[in-house]
C-alpha angles and dihedrals in degrees: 000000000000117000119217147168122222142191141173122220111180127164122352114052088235089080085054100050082046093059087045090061096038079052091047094057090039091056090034088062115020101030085119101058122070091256116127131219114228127196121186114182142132096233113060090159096072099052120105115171123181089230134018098196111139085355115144119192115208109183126195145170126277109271085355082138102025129276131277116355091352097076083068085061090073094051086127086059107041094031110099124232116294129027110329127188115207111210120187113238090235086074135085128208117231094181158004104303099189086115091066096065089055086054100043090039107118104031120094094213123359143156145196105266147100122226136274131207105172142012133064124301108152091317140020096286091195096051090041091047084054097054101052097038101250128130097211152001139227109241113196131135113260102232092107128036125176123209134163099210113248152082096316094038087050090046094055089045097047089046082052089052086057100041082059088057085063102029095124101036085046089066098250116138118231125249112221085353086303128113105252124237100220094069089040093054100040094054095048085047090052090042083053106040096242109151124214128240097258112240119259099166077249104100119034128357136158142220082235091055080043112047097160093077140300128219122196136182109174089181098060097020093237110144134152125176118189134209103201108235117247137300087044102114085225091067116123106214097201101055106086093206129080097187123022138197111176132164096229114053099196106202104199135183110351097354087092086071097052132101098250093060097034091059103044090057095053090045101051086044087056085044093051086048101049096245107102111115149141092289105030083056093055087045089055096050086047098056106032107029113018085062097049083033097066085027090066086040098053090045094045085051096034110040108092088050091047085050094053104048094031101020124215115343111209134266102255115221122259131259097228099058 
């Protein structure tokens, strides 16, 4: 079977530069194996990649799939033939992932995750299991989906498309006032006895699972995320990994805005183009991290004074609203 990557960038050009740089760490490590790189977007004019090797365009119409996390409801359609991995645009590569095909061969839809029972995830899991007779779900983040296009692939989509139609009367909790597509998902997986890959720290993480600190490096491939051990009061009790390597760095929410990713994307653009060196890399840091660097310090020194004298600024809102 074919092997492919693919990614959706819909609406604010933000999404598209995010697929761009998605596209940029795909080509930079795995430019020598047979994957493709798929783009699907409604706006092909506003892509401007630094290479278009193995680079496949698939343009659609605005809200021709939904808005939001439901366009990732319609991967079976949208996916093309053969094994095809879906990686959120928000996410950088930091290796060859042929491996992950190998891993993933075999399952008509999958993801990364382990199961819930109980608890709250957009929803009481325990109430929502109840009501549609199972006695568990699979829990994952959503950055990365795995299908093999086909019959069985296009039956669990089309049972999620009609989970959506009954998101809020079902008991899930909206996501920027959307339904989100990782509840979705892992019911209709349930309803349809797909099994998730389980998690071995290997494959996706997040700055949001790691709290205690993340390191990254797209040019060498060296990453490492940490989940500070208990007692910290950092520790996320429901992440089962204390230090993380994976392939795939998922930067959700605001971690797109920060230093670390701001700089690697600059860095791997300069190394497509053959001008990443010595001083073009110190240029880089300059410019992009030593500011945001002594920024986070002076706040950090500096906060409990400001909110005394100024009070509480408010939460922007964020970009991706």
């Amino acid at each position: 079977m074919s092997r492919n990557v693919l990614t959706i960038a819909t609406g604010k050009g933000l999404y598209i530069k995010l697929a761009v740089n998605l596209y940029h760490s795909f080509i930079y490590w795995n430019e020598s194996n047979d994957i493709q790189f798929f783009l699907v977007t409604d706006r092909p004019d506003l892509i401007n990649a630094s290479s278009s090797k193995k680079l496949n365009i698939v343009t659609i119409e605005p809200n021709q799939f939904g808005e939001g996390f439901s366009t990732k409801l319609w991967l079976d359609e949208l996916a093309p033939p053969g094994q095809t991995l879906f990686i959120d645009s928000d996410c950088l590569i930091f290796g060859r992932i042929d491996a992950l095909f190998d891993r993933f061969k075999g399952n008509p839809v999958t993801v990364v995750g382990t199961y819930c029972q109980e608890g709250e995830w957009f929803g009481n899991i325990e109430a929502i299991c109840k009501r549609f007779n199972v006695s568990q779900i699979p829990k994952f983040n959503g950055g990365i989906y795995y299908i093999e296009k086909g019959p069985i692939a296009t039956d669990v989509y089309i049972k999620a498309r009609e989970l959506e139609r009954e998101y809020d009367e079902i008991g899930f909790i909206r996501l920027r006032n959307r339904p989100n597509d990782e509840v979705i998902m892992a019911l209709s997986m349930q309803l349809k006895k797909m099994i998730p890959v389980k998690d071995d720290g290997t494959i996706m993480s997040d700055p949001q699972s790691c709290p205690g600190g993340y390191d990254i490096d797209v040019i060498t491939g060296n990453r490492w995320l940490v989940n500070p051990p208990p007692p910290h009061p950092l520790h996320q009790q429901w992440y089962p990994f204390i230090k993380v390597s994976p392939v795939i760095v998922h930067f959700l929410g605001y971690y797109t805005q920060h230093y670390p990713y701001k700089r690697e994307v600059y860095r791997l653009k300069l190394k497509l183009t053959g001008r990443l060196n010595p001083l073009s890399d110190f240029i880089c840091k300059l410019k992009l991290e030593y500011p945001e660097r002594f920024k986070l310090l002076s706040k950090k020194t500096f906060r409990s004074s400001y909110h005394r004298i100024f009070g509480v600024r408010k939460v922007k809102p964020s970009e991706r609203i």
